[in-house]
N, C-alpha and C positions, 0 to 999 in steps of 0.2 A: 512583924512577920519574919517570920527565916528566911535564910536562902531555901530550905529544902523543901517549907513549907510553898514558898513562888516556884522552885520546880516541879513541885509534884504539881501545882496547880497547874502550870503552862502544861506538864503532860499531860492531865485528863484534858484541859481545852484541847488541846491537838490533835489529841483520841479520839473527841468527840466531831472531829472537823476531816478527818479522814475518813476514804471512803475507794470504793472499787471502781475507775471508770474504763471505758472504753480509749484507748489511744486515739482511734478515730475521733475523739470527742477533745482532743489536747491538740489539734492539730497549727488550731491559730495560735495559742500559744508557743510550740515548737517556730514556727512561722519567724514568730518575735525573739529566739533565743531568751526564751524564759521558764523552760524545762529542764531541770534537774536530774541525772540518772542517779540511784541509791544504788548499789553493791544490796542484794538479797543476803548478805554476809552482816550487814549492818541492820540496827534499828531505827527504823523511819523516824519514828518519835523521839528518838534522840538526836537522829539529823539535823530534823527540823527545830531541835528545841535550841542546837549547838548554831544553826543561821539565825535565830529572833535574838538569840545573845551576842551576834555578829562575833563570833570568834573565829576569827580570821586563822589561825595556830592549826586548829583540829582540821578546820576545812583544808586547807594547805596540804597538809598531809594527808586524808582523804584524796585527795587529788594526785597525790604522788605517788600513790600505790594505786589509784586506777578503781577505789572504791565509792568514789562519787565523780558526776564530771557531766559534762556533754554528751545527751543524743546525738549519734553519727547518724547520717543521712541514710546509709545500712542498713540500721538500726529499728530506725525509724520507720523506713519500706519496709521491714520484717515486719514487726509491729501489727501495720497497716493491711499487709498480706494475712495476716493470723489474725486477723479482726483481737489483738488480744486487749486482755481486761486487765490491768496496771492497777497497783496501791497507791492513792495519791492524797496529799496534804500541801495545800498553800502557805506560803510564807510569802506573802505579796511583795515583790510580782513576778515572784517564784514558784514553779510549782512543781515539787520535789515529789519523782514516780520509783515507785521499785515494782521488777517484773518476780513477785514470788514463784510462779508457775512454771519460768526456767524458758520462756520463749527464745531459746538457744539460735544464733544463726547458724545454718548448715553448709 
């Protein structure tokens, strides 16, 4: 099998395993520092596909420009206040959210 042929597989698996949840529904997770924030600039399923490859390089950078990273506690109470609905995909015992919706703090 190819490489492109096991990436395009891991993205349909990925595809098929994301889904819309309620933040309120993430919250024991956050709890454990095991919430993910994605940059709505980026693609979930490439995120997630670039942590199951554990490629430490792209993440790194991602992080250095502030396009994945850590739930602030801010963030978080926003969130929670906007009962808002997040894009999310597990990569255990990760679980990597992006807000498409734009739940901006004010």
């Amino acid at each position: 099998m190819s490489g492109n042929a096991s990436q395009d597989e891991l993205l349909a698996k990925l595809n098929l395993e994301t889904s819309q949840i309620k933040w309120r529904d993430l919250q024991t997770y956050f709890a454990r520092g095991h919430v993910v924030r994605v940059s709505p600039n980026l693609d979930l399923l490439a995120v997630a596909s670039e942590l199951a490859a554990d490629n430490k390089a792209t993440f790194e950078h991602w992080m250095s420009v502030d396009q994945v990273g850590q739930v602030t506690p801010d963030q978080a109470r926003h969130w929670y206040e906007e009962d808002a609905e997040l894009w999310a995909v597990v990569i255990a015992p990760w679980v990597l959210i992006q807000d498409r919706n734009d739940h901006v703090l004010h």
